[in-house]
C-alpha positions as CSV (number, residue, x, y, z in Angstrom):
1,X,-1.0,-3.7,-15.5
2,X,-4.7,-4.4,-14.9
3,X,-7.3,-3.1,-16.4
4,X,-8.3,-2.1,-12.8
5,X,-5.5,-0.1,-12.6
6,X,-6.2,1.8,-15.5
7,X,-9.4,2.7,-14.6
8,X,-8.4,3.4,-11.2
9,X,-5.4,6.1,-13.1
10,X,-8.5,7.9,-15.0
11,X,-11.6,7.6,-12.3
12,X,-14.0,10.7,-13.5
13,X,-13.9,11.1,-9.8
14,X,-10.2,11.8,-9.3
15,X,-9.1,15.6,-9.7
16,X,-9.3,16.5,-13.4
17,X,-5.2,17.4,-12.4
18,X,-4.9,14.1,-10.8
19,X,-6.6,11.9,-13.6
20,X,-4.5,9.5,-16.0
21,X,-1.5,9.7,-12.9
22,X,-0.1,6.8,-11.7
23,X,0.0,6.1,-8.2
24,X,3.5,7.1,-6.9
25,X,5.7,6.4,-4.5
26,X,3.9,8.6,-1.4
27,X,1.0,7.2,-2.3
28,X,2.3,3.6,-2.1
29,X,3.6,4.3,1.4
30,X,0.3,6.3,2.6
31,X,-1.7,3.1,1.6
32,X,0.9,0.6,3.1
33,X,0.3,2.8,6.4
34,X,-3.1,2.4,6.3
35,X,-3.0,-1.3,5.5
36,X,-0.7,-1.9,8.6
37,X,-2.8,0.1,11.1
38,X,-5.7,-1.5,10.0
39,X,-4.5,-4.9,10.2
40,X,-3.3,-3.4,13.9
41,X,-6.3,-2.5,14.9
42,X,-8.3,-6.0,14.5
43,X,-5.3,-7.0,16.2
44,X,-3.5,-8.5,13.2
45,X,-0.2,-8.1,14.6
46,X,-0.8,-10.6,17.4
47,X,0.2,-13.4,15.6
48,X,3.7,-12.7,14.7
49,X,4.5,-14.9,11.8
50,X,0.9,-14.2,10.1
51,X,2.2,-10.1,10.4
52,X,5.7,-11.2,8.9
53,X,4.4,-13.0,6.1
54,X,1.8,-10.2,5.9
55,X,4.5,-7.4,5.5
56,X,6.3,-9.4,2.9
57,X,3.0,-10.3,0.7
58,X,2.2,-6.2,0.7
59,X,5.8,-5.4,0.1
60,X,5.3,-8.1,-2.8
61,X,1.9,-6.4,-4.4
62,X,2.8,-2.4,-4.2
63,X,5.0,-3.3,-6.5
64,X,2.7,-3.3,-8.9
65,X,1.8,0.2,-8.3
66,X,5.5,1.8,-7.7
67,X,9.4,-0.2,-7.8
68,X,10.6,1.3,-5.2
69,X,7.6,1.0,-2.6
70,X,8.6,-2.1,-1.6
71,X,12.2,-1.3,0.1
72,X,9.8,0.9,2.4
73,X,7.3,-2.1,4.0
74,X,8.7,-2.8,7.1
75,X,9.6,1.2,8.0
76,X,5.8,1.9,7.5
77,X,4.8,-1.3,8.8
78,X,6.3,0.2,12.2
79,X,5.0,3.4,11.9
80,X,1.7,1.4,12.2
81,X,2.8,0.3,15.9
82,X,2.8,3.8,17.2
C-alpha cells in the first residue's frame, strides 16, 4: 500500500475511533457511488464505451482499498443511473 494510504488510515482528522482503520468494504461501495454519479452528472455516461471502460478501471483501483469491492462496480455503477 501507499504511503497515501497510510496516512489517509491515521488522518488526525478522522474520529480518534475511526483512526488507523482501513477503509472497508461500505466504504468502497459509498465512494464507487459517488464516483459514478459524479461521472453522471457531467454526463460521463453518454459515451458508452468511455463509461464501460470507466466501470472496469474503478472496479480495477478499489481493489487496492478492499478485495471484495470490486465484484460490486457495476451494481453501484447503476445505482448511479437512478
Amino acid at each position: 500500500r501507499q504511503p497515501s494510504h497510510h496516512e489517509a488510515w491515521t488522518n488526525s482528522k478522522r474520529h480518534p475511533r475511526l483512526r488507523g482503520r482501513h477503509f472497508e468494504l461500505d466504504d468502497c461501495r459509498v465512494w464507487m457511488r459517488l464516483m459514478f454519479w459524479s461521472a453522471r452528472q457531467v454526463g460521463l455516461d453518454q459515451h458508452r464505451p468511455f463509461f464501460k471502460w470507466y466501470v472496469r478501471f474503478i472496479s480495477h483501483f478499489i481493489a487496492v482499498y478492499e478485495r471484495q469491492a470490486p465484484a460490486y462496480a457495476a451494481v453501484e455503477a447503476e445505482w448511479s443511473a437512478d
